[in-house]
SEFIZA-3560 file (N, C-alpha, C; in Angstrom, 3 decimals):
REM SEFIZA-3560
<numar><xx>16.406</xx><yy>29.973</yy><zz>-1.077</zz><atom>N</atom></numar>
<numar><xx>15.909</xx><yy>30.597</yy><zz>0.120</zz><atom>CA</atom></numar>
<numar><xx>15.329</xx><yy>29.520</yy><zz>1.035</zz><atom>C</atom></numar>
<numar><xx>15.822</xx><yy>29.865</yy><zz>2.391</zz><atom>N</atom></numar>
<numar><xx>15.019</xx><yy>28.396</yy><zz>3.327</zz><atom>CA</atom></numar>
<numar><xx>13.816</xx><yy>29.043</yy><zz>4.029</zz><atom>C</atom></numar>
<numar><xx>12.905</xx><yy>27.911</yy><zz>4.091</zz><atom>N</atom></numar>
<numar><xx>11.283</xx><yy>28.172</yy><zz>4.693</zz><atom>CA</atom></numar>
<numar><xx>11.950</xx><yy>28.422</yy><zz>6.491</zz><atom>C</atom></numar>
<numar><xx>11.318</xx><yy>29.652</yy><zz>7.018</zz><atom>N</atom></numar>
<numar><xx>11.183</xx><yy>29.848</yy><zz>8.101</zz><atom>CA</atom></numar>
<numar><xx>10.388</xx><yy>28.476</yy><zz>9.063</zz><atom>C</atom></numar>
<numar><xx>9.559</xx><yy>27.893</yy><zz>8.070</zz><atom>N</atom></numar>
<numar><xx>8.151</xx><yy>27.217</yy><zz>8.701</zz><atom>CA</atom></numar>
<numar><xx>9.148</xx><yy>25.711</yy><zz>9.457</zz><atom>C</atom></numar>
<numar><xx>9.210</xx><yy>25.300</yy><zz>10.554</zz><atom>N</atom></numar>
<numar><xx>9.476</xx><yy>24.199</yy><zz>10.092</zz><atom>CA</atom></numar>
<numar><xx>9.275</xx><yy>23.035</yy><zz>9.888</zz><atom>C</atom></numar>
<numar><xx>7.539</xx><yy>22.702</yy><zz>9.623</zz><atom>N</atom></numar>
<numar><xx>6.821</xx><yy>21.650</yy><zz>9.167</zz><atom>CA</atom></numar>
<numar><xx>7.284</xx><yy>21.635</yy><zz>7.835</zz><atom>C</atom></numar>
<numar><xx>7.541</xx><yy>22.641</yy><zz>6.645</zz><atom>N</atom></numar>
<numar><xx>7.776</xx><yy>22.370</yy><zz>5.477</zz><atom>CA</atom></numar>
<numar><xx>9.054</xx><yy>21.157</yy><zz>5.086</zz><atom>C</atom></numar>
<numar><xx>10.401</xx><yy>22.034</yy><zz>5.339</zz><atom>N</atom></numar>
<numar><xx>11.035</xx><yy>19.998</yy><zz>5.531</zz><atom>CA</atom></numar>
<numar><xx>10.735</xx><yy>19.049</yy><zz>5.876</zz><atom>C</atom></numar>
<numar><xx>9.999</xx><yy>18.692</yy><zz>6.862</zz><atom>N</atom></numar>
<numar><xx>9.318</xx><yy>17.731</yy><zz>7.025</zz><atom>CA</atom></numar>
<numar><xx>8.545</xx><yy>16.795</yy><zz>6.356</zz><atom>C</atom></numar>
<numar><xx>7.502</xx><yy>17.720</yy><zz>6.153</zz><atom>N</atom></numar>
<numar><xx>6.238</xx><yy>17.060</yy><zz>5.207</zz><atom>CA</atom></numar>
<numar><xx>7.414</xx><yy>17.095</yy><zz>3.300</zz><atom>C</atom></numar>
<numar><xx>8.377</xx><yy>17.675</yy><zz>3.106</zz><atom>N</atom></numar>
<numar><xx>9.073</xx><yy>17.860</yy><zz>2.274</zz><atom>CA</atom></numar>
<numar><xx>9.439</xx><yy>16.096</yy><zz>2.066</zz><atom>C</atom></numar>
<numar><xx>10.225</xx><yy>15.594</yy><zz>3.105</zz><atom>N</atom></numar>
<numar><xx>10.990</xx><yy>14.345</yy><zz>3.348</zz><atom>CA</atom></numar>
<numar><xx>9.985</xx><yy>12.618</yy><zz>3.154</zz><atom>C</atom></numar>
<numar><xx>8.266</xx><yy>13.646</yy><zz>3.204</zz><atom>N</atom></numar>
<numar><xx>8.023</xx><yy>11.956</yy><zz>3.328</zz><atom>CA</atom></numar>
<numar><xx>7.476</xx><yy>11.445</yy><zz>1.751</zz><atom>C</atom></numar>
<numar><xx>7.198</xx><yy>10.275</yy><zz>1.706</zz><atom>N</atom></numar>
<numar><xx>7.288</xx><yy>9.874</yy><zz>0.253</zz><atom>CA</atom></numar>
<numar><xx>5.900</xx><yy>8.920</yy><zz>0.719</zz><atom>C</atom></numar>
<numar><xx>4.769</xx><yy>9.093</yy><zz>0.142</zz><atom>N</atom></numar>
<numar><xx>3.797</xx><yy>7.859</yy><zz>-0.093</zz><atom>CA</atom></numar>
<numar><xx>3.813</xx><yy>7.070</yy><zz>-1.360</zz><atom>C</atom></numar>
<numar><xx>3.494</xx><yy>5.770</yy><zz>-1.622</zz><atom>N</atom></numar>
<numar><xx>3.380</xx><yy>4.936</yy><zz>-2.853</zz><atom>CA</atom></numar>
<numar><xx>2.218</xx><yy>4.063</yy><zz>-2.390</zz><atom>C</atom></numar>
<numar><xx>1.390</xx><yy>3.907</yy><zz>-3.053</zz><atom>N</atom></numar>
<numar><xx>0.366</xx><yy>3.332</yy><zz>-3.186</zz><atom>CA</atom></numar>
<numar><xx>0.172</xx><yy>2.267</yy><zz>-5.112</zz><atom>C</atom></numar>
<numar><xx>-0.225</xx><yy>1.087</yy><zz>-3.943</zz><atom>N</atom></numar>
<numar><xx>-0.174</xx><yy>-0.300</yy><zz>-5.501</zz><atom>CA</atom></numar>
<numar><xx>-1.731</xx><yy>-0.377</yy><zz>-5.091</zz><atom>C</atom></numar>
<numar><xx>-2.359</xx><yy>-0.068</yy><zz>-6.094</zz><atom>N</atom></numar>
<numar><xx>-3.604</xx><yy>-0.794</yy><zz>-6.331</zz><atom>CA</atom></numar>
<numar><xx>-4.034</xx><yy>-1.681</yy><zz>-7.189</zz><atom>C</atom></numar>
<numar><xx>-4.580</xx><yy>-2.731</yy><zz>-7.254</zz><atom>N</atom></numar>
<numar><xx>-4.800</xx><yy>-4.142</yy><zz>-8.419</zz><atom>CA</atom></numar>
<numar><xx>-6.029</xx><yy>-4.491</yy><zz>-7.872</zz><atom>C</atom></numar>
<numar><xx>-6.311</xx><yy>-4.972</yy><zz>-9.119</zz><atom>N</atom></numar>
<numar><xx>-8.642</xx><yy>-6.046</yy><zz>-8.965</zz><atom>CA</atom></numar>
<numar><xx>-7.608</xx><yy>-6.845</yy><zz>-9.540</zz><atom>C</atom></numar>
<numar><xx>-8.267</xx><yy>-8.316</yy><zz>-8.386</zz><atom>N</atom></numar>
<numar><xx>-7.634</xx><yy>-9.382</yy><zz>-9.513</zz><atom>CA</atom></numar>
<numar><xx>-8.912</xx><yy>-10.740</yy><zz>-9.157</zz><atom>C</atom></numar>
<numar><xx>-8.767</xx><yy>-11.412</yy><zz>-9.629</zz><atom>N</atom></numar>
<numar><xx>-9.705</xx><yy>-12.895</yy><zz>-9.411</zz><atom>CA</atom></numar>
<numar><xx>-8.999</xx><yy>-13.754</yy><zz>-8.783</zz><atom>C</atom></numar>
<numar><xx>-9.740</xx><yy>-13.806</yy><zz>-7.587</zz><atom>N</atom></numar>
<numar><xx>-8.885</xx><yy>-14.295</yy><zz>-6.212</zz><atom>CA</atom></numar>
<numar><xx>-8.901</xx><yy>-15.755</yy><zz>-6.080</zz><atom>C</atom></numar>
<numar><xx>-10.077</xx><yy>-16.569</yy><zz>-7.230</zz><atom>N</atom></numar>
<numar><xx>-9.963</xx><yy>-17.721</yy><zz>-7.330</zz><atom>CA</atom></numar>
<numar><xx>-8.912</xx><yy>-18.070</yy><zz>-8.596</zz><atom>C</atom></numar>
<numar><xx>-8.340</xx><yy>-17.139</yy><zz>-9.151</zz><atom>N</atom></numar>
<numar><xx>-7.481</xx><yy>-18.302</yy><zz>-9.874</zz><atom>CA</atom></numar>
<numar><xx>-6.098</xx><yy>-17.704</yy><zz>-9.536</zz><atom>C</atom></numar>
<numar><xx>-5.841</xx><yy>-16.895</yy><zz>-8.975</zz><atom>N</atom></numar>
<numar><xx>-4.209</xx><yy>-16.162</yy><zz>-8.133</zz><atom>CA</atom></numar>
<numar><xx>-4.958</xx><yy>-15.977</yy><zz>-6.386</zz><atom>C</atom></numar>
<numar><xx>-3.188</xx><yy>-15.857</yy><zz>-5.720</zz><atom>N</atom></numar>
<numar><xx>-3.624</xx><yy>-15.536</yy><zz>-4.457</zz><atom>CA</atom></numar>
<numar><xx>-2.570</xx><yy>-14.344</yy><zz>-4.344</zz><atom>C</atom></numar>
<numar><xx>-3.009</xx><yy>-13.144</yy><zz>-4.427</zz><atom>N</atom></numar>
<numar><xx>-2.351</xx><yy>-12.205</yy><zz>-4.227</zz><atom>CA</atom></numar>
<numar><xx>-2.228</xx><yy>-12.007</yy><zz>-2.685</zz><atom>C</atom></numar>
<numar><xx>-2.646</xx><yy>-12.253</yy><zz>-1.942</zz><atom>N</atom></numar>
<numar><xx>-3.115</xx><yy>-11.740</yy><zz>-0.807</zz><atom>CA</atom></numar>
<numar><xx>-1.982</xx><yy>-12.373</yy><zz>0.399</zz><atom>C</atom></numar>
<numar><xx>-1.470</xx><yy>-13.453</yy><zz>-0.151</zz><atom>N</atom></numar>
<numar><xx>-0.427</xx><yy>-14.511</yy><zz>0.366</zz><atom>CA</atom></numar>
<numar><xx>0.828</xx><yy>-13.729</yy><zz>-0.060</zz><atom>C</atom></numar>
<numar><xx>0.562</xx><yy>-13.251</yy><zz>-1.117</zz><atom>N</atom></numar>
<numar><xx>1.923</xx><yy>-12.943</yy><zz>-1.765</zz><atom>CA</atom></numar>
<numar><xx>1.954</xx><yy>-11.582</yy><zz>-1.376</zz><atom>C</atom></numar>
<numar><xx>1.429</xx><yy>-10.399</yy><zz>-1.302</zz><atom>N</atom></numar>
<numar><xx>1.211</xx><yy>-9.745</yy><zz>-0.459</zz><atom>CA</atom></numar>
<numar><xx>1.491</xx><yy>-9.555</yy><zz>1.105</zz><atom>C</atom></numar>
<numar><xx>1.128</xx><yy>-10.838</yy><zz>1.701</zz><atom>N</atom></numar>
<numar><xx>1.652</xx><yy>-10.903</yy><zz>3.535</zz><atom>CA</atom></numar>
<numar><xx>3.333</xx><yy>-11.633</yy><zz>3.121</zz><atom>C</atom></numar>
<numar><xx>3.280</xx><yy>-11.547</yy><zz>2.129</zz><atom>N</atom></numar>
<numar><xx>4.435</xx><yy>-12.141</yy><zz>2.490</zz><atom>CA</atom></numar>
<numar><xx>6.180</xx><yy>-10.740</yy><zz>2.024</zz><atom>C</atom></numar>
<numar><xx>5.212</xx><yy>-9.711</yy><zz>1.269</zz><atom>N</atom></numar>
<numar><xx>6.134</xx><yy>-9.055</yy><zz>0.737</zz><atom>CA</atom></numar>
<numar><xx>5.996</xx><yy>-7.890</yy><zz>1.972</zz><atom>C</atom></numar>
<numar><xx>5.099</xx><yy>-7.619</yy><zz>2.903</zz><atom>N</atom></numar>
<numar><xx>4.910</xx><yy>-6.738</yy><zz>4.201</zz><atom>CA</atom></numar>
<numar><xx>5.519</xx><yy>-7.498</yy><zz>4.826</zz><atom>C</atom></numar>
<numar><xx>5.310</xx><yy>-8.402</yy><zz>5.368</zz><atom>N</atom></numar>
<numar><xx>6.452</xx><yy>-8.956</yy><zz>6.324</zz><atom>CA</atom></numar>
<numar><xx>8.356</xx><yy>-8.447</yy><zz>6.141</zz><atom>C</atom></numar>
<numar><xx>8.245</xx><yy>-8.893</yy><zz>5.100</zz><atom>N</atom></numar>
<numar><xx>10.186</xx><yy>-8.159</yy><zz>4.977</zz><atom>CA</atom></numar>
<numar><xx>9.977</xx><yy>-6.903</yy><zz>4.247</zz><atom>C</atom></numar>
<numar><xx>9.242</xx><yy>-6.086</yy><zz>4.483</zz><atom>N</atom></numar>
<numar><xx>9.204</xx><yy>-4.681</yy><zz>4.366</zz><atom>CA</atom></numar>
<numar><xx>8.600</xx><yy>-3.965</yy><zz>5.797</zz><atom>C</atom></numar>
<numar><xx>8.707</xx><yy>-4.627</yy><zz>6.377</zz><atom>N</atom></numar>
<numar><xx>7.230</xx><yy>-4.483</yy><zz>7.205</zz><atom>CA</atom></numar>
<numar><xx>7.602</xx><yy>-2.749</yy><zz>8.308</zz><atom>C</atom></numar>
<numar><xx>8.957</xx><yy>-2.135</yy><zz>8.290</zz><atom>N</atom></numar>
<numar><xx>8.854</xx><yy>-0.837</yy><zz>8.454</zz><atom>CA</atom></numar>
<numar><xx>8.295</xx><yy>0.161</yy><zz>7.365</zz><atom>C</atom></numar>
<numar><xx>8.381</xx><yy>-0.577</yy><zz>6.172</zz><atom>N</atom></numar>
<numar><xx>8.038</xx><yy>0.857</yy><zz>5.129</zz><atom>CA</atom></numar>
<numar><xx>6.630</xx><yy>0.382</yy><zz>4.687</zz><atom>C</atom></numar>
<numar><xx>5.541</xx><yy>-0.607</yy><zz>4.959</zz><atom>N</atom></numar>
<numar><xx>4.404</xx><yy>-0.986</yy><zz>4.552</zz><atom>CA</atom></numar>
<numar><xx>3.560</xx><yy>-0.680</yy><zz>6.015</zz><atom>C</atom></numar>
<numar><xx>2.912</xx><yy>0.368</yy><zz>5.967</zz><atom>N</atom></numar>
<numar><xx>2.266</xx><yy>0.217</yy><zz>7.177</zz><atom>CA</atom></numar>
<numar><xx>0.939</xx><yy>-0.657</yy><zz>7.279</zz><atom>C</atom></numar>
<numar><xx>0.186</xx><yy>-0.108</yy><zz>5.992</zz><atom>N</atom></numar>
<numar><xx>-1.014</xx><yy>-1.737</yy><zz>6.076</zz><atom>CA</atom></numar>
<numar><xx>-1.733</xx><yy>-1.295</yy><zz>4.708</zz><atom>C</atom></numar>
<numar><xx>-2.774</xx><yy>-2.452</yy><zz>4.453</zz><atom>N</atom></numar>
<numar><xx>-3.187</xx><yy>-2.565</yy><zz>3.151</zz><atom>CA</atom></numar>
<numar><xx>-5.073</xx><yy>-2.811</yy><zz>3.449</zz><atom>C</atom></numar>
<numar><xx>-5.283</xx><yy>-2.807</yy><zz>2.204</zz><atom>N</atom></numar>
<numar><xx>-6.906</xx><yy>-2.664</yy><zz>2.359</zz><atom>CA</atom></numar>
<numar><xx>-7.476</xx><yy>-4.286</yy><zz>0.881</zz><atom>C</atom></numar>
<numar><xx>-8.408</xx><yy>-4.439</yy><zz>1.779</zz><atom>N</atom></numar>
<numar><xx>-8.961</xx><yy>-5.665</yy><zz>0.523</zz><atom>CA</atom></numar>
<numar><xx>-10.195</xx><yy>-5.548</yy><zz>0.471</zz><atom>C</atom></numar>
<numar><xx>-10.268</xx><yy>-5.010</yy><zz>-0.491</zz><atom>N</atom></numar>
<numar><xx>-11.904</xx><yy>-4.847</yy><zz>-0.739</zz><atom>CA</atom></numar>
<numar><xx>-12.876</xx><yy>-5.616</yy><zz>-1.839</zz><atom>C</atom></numar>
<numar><xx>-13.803</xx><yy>-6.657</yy><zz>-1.315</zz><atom>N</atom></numar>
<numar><xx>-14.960</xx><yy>-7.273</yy><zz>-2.460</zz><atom>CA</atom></numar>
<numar><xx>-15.610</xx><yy>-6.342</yy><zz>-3.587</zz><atom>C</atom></numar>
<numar><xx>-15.178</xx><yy>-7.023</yy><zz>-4.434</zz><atom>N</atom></numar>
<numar><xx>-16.219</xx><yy>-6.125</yy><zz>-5.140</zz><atom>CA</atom></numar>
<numar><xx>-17.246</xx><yy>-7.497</yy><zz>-5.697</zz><atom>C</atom></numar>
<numar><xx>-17.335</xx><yy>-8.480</yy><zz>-5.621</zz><atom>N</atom></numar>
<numar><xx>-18.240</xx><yy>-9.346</yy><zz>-5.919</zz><atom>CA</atom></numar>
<numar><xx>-17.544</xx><yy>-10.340</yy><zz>-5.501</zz><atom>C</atom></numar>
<numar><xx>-18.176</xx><yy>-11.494</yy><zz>-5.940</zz><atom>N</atom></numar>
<numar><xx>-17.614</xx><yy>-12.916</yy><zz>-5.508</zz><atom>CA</atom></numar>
<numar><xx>-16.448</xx><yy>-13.347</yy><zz>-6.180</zz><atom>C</atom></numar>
<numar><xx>-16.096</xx><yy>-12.906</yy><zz>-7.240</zz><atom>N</atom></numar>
<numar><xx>-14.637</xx><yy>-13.193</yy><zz>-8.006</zz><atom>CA</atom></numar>
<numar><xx>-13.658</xx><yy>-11.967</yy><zz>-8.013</zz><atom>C</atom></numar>
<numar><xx>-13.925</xx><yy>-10.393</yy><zz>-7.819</zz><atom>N</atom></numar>
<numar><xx>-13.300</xx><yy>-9.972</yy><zz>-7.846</zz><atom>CA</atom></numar>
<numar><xx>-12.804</xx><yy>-8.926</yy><zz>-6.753</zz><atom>C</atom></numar>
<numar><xx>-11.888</xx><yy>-8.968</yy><zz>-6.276</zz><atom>N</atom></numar>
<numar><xx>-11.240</xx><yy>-7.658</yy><zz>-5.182</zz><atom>CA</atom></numar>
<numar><xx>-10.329</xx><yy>-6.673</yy><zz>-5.356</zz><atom>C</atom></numar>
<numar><xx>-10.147</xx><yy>-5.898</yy><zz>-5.058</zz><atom>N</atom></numar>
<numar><xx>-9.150</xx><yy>-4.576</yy><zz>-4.669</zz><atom>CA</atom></numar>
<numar><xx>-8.284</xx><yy>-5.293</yy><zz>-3.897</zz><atom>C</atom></numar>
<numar><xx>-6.752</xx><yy>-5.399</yy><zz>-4.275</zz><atom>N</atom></numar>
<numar><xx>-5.913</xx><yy>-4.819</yy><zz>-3.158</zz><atom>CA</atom></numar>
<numar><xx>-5.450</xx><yy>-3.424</yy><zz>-3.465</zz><atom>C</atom></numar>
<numar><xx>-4.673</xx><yy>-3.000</yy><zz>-2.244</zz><atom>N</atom></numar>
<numar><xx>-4.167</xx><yy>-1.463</yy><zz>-2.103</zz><atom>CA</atom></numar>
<numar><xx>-3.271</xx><yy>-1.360</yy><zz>-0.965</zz><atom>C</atom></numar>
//
C-alpha cells in the first residue's frame, strides 16, 4: 500500500552514519586523516565535531 503523505518517501530515502572515536591525539593524528577523507567525500560528509575531553584525549564524530 503507498503512503498518501508525501514526506514519508522522502525522509524514507535518507541514510545518516555517524563514526565516533576518543583517541590520544599526541601519539596519532586522526584529525589530518580525517580532512583528508572529507575532502574526497566531501558531498556525502557534511561536517564533523572534535571535542577535548582533557589534554590527551578527544572525540571525533
Amino acid at each position: 500500500m503507498r503512503s498518501r503523505d508525501p514526506v514519508v518517501p522522502a525522509i524514507a530515502a535518507l541514510l545518516f552514519l555517524v563514526i565516533t572515536f576518543i583517541d590520544d591525539h599526541h601519539t596519532r593524528d586522526p584529525t589530518q586523516k580525517l580532512t583528508i577523507i572529507q575532502h574526497r567525500f566531501q558531498p556525502q560528509i557534511l561536517f564533523d565535531l572534535h571535542v577535548h575531553f582533557d589534554h590527551h584525549h578527544c572525540l571525533e564524530s
